[in-house]
C-alpha positions as CSV (number, residue, x, y, z in Angstrom):
1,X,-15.1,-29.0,-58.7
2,X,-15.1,-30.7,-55.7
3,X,-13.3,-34.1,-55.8
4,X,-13.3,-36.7,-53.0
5,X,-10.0,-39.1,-52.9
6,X,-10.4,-42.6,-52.3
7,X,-8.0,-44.2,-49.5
8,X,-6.4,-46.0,-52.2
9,X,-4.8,-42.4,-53.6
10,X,-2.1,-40.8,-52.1
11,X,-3.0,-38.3,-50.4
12,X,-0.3,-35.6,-51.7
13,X,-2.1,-36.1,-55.2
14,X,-4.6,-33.0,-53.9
15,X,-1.6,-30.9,-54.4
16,X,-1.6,-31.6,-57.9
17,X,-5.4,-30.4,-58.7
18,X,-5.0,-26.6,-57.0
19,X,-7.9,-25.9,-59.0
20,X,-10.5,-28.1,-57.3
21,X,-11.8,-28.8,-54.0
22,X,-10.3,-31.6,-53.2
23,X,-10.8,-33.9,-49.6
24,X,-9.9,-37.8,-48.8
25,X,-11.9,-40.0,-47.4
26,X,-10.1,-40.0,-44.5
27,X,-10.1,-36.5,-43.9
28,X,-14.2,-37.0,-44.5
29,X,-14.1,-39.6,-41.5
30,X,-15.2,-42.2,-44.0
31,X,-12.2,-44.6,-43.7
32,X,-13.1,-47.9,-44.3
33,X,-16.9,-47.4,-45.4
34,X,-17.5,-49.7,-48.5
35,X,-17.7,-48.4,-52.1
36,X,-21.4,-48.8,-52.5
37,X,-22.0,-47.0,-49.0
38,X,-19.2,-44.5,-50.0
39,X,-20.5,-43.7,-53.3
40,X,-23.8,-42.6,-52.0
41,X,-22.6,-40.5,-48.9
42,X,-20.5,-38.6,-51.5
43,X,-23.0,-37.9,-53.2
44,X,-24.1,-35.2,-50.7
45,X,-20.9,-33.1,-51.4
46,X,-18.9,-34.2,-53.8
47,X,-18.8,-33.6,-57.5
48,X,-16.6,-36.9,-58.2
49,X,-15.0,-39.6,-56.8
50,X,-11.1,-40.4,-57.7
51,X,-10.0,-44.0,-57.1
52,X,-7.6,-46.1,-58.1
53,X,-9.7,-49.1,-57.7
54,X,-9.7,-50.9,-61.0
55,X,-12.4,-53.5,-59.9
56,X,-15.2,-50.8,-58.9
57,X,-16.4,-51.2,-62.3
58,X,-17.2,-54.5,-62.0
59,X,-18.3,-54.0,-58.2
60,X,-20.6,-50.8,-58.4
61,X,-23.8,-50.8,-61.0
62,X,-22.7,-48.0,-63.4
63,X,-25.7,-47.2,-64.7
64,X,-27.1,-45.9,-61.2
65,X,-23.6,-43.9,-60.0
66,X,-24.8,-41.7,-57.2
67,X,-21.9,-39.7,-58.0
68,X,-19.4,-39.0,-60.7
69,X,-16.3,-41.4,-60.6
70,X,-12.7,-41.6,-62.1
71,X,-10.4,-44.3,-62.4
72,X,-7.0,-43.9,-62.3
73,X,-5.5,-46.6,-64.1
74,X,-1.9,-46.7,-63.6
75,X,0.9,-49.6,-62.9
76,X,0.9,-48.6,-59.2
77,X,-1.1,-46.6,-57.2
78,X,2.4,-44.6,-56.4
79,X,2.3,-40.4,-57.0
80,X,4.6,-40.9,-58.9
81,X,3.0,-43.3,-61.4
82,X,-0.2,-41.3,-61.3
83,X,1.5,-37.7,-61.3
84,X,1.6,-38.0,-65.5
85,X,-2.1,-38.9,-65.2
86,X,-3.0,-35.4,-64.1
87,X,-3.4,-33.1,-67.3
88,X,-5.8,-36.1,-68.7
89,X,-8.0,-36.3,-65.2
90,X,-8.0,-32.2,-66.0
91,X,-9.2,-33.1,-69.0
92,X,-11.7,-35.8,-68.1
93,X,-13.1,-33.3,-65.1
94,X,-14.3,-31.2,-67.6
95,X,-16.4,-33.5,-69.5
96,X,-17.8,-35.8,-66.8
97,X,-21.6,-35.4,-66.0
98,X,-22.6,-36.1,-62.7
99,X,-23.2,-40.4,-62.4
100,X,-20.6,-41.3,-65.0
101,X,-17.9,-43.2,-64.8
102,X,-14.0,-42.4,-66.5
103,X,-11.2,-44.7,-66.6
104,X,-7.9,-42.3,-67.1
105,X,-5.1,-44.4,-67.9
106,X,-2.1,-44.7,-70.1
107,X,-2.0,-46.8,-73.3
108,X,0.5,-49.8,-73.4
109,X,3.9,-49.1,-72.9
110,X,5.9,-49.9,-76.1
111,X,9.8,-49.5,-76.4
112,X,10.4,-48.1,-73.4
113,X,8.3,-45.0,-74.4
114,X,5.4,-43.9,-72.9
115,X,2.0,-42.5,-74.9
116,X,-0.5,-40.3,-74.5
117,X,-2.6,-40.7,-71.5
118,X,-6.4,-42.4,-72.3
119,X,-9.3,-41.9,-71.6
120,X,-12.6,-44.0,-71.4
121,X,-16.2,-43.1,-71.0
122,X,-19.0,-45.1,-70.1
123,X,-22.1,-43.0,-69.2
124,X,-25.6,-43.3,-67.4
């Protein structure tokens, strides 16, 4: 699949998705286009969009996604907080139709010991 990285992922996260395609905006030339504008020049290559942009939901009309987009919803944007997030995005890659969007995320922290990772689905 091929996977476009927003600036707001680390970079080094493509090393964790060997399987897929993977490019950053910057490496696109794209850095600092707006989501809207960025959605729909992705569109042209990319399969999906992985952010870490919790507010795109609320920014973006979901219903009309020019491409496929993730969220990856963990307490920092860090590799290493999103690192355990990676067999779940696996998992979400496979499922997700093109204009959908995923929120991959972690449930609440209780005790001190982490749960399985979530996911949530909102489609076209």
């Amino acid at each position: 699949m091929r996977l476009l990285l927003d600036e707001s992922v680390p970079a080094r996260l493509r090393r964790s998705l060997p399987s897929h395609e993977v490019k950053t905006v910057v490496q696109m030339g794209w850095g600092g286009v707006k989501n809207g504008e960025l959605l729909a020049i992705a569109a042209d290559t990319f399969d999906a969009f992985i952010t870490v942009d919790k507010n795109l939901p609320y920014q973006q009309n979901l219903s009309a996604l020019p491409v496929a987009v993730v969220v990856l919803d963990a307490l920092s944007n860090e590799l290493s907080f999103l690192l355990p997030l990676i067999p779940a995005l696996e998992t979400a890659l496979l499922n997700l139709l093109p204009g959908t969007y995923m929120r991959v995320s972690f449930e609440s922290l209780s005790r001190g010991t982490r749960r399985n990772p979530e996911m949530t689905e909102r489609g076209t």
